[in-house]
LUMBA-50445 format. One record per atom (N, C-alpha, C): atom name; x, y, z. Coordinates in steps of 0.1 Angstrom, whole numbers, always signed. Example, Ala and Ser with C-alpha at 12.3 -4.5 7.8 and 13.67 -1.06 7.14 Angstrom:
2
[N,[+132,-57,+78]]
[CA,[+123,-45,+78]]
[C,[+132,-33,+78]]
[N,[+128,-22,+71]]
[CA,[+137,-11,+71]]
[C,[+129,+0,+79]]
//
This chain:
81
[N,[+3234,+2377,+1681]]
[CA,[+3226,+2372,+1670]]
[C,[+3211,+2371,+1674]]
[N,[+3200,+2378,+1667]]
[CA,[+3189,+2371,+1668]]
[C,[+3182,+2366,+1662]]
[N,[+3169,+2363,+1660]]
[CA,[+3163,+2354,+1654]]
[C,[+3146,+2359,+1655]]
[N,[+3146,+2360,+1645]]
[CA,[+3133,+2367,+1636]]
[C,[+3126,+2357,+1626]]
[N,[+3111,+2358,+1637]]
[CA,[+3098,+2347,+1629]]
[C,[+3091,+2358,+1618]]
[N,[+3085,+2350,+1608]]
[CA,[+3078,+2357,+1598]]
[C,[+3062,+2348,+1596]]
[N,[+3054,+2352,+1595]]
[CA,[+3042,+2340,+1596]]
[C,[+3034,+2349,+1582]]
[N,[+3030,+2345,+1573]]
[CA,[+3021,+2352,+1566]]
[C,[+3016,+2346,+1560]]
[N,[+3001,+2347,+1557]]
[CA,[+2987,+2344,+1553]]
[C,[+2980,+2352,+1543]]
[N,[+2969,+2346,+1536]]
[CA,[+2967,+2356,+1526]]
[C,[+2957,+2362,+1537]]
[N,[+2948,+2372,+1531]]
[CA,[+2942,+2381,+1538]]
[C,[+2927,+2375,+1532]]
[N,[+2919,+2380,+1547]]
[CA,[+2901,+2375,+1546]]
[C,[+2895,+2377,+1531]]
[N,[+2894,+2369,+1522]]
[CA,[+2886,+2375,+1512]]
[C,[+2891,+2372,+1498]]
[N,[+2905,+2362,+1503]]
[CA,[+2917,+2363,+1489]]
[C,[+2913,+2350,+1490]]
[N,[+2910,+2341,+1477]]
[CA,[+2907,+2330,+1476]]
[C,[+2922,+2323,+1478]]
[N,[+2923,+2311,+1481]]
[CA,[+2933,+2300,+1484]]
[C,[+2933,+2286,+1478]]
[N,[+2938,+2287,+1469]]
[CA,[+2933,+2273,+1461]]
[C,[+2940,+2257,+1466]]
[N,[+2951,+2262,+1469]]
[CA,[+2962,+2256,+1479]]
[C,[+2953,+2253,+1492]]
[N,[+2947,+2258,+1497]]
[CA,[+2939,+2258,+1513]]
[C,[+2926,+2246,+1508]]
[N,[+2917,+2252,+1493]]
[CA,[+2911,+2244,+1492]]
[C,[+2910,+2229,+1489]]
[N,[+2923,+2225,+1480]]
[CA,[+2929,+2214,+1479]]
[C,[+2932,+2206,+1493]]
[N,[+2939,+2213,+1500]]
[CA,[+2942,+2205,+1512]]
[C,[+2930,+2204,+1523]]
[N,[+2922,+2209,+1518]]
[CA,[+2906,+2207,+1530]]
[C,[+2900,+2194,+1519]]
[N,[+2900,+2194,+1505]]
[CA,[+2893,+2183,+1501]]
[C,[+2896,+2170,+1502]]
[N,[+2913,+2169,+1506]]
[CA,[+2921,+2161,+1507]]
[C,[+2918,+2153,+1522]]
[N,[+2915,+2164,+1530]]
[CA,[+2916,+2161,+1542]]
[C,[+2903,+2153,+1547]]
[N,[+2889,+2157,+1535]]
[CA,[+2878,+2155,+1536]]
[C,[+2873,+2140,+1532]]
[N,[+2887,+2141,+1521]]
[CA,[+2881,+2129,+1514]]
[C,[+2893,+2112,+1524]]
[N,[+2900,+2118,+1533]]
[CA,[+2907,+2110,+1544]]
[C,[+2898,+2104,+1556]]
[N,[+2885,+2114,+1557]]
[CA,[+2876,+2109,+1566]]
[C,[+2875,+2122,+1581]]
[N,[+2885,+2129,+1571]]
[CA,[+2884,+2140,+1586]]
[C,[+2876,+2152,+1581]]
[N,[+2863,+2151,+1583]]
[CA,[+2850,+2158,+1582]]
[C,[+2847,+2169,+1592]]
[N,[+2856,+2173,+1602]]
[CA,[+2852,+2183,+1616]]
[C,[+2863,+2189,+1606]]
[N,[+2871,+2192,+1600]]
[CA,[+2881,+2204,+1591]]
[C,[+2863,+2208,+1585]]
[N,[+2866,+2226,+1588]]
[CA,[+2855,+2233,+1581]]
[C,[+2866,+2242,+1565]]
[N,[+2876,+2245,+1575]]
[CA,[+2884,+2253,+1563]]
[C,[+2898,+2253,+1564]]
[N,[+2906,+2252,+1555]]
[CA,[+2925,+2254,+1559]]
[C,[+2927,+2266,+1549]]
[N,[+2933,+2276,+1556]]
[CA,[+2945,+2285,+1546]]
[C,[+2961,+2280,+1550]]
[N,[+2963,+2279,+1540]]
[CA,[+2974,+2277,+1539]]
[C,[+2982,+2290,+1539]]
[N,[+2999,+2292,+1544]]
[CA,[+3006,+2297,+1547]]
[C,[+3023,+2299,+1546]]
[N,[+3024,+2309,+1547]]
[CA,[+3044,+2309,+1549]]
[C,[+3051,+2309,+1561]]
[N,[+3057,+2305,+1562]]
[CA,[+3065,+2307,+1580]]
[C,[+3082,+2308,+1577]]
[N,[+3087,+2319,+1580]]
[CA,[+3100,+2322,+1577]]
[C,[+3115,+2324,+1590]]
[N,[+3124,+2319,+1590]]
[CA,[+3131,+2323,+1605]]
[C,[+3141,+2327,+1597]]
[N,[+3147,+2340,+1602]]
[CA,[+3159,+2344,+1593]]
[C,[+3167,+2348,+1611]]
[N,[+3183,+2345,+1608]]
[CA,[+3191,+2349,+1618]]
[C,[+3193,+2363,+1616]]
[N,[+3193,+2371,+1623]]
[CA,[+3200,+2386,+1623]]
[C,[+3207,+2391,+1630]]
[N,[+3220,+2397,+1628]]
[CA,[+3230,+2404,+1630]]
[C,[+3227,+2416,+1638]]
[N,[+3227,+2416,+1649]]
[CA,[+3227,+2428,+1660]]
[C,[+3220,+2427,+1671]]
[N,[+3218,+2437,+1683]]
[CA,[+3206,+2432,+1693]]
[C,[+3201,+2447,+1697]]
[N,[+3194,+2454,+1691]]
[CA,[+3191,+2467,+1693]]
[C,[+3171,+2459,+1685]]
[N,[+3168,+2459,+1694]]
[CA,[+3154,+2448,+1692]]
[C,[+3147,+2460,+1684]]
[N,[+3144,+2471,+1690]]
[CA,[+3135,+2484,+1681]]
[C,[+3142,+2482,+1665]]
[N,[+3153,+2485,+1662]]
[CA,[+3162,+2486,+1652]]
[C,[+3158,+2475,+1641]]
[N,[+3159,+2457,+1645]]
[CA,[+3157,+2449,+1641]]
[C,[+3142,+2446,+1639]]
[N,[+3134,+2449,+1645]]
[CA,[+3119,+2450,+1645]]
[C,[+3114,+2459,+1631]]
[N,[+3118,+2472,+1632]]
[CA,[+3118,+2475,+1618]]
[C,[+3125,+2478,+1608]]
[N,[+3140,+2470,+1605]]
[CA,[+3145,+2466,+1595]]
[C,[+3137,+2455,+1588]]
[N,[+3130,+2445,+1597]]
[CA,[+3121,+2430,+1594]]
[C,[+3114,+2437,+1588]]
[N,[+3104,+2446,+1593]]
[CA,[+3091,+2448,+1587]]
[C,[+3096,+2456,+1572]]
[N,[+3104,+2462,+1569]]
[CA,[+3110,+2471,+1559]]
[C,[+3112,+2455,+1547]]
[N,[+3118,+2447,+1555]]
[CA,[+3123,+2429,+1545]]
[C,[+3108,+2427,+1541]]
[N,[+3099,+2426,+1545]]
[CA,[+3089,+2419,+1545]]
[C,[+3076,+2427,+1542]]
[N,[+3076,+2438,+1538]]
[CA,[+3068,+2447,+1528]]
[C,[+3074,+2446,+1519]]
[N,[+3088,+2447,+1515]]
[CA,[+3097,+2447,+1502]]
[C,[+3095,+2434,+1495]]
[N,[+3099,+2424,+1501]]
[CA,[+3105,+2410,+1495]]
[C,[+3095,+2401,+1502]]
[N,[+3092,+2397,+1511]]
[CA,[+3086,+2381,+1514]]
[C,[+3073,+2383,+1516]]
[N,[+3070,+2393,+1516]]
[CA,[+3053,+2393,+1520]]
[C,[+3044,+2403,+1510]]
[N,[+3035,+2402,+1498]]
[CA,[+3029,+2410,+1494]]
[C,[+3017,+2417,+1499]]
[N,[+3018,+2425,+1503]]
[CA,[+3009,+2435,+1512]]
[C,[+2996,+2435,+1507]]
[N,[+2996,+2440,+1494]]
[CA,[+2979,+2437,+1491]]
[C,[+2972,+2430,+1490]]
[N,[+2974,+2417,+1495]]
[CA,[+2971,+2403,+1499]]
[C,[+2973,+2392,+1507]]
[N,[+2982,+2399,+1512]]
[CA,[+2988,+2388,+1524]]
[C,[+2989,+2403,+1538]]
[N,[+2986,+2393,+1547]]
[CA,[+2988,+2395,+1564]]
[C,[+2997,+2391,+1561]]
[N,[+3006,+2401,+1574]]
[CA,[+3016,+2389,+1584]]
[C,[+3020,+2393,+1599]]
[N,[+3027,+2388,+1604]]
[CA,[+3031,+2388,+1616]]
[C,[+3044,+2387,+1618]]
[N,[+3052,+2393,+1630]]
[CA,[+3062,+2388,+1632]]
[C,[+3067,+2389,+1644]]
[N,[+3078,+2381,+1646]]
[CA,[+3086,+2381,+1657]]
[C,[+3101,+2382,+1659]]
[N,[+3107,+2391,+1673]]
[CA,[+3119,+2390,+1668]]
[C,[+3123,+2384,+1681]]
[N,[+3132,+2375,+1683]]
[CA,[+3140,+2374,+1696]]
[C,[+3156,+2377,+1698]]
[N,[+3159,+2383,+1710]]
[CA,[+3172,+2385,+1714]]
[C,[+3180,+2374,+1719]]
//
């Protein structure tokens, strides 16, 4: 069994209205050194096999498809054995 991280963010240039809410939030708490927050997804899914090449790009195949929209969102990922 392993275990596959997914981290995705929108990309430089995509506004975040979510990111901006929680910076005014945080501004108006007294914490003034916050310059900016984006906000984000973080995903762990268990997977079935240990052929790490194999599972590395089945994820990325999940995650252009379904969890991550590519023409706006970065992501990252990780897989462990």
């Amino acid at each position: 069994m392993a275990r596959a991280k997914v981290y995705i963010t929108l990309k430089e240039g995509i506004l975040d209205p979510q990111g901006k809410t929680v910076l005014r939030a945080l501004k108006s708490l007294g914490y003034e050194e916050v310059g900016d927050v984006r906000v984000g997804k973080y995903m762990v899914l268990e997977l079935d096999g240990d052929d790490k090449a194999r599972l590395e790009e089945r994820l990325g195949e999940m995650t252009e498809r379904l969890l991550a929209n590519p023409i706006i969102e970065d992501y990252q990922m990780e897989v462990e054995i």
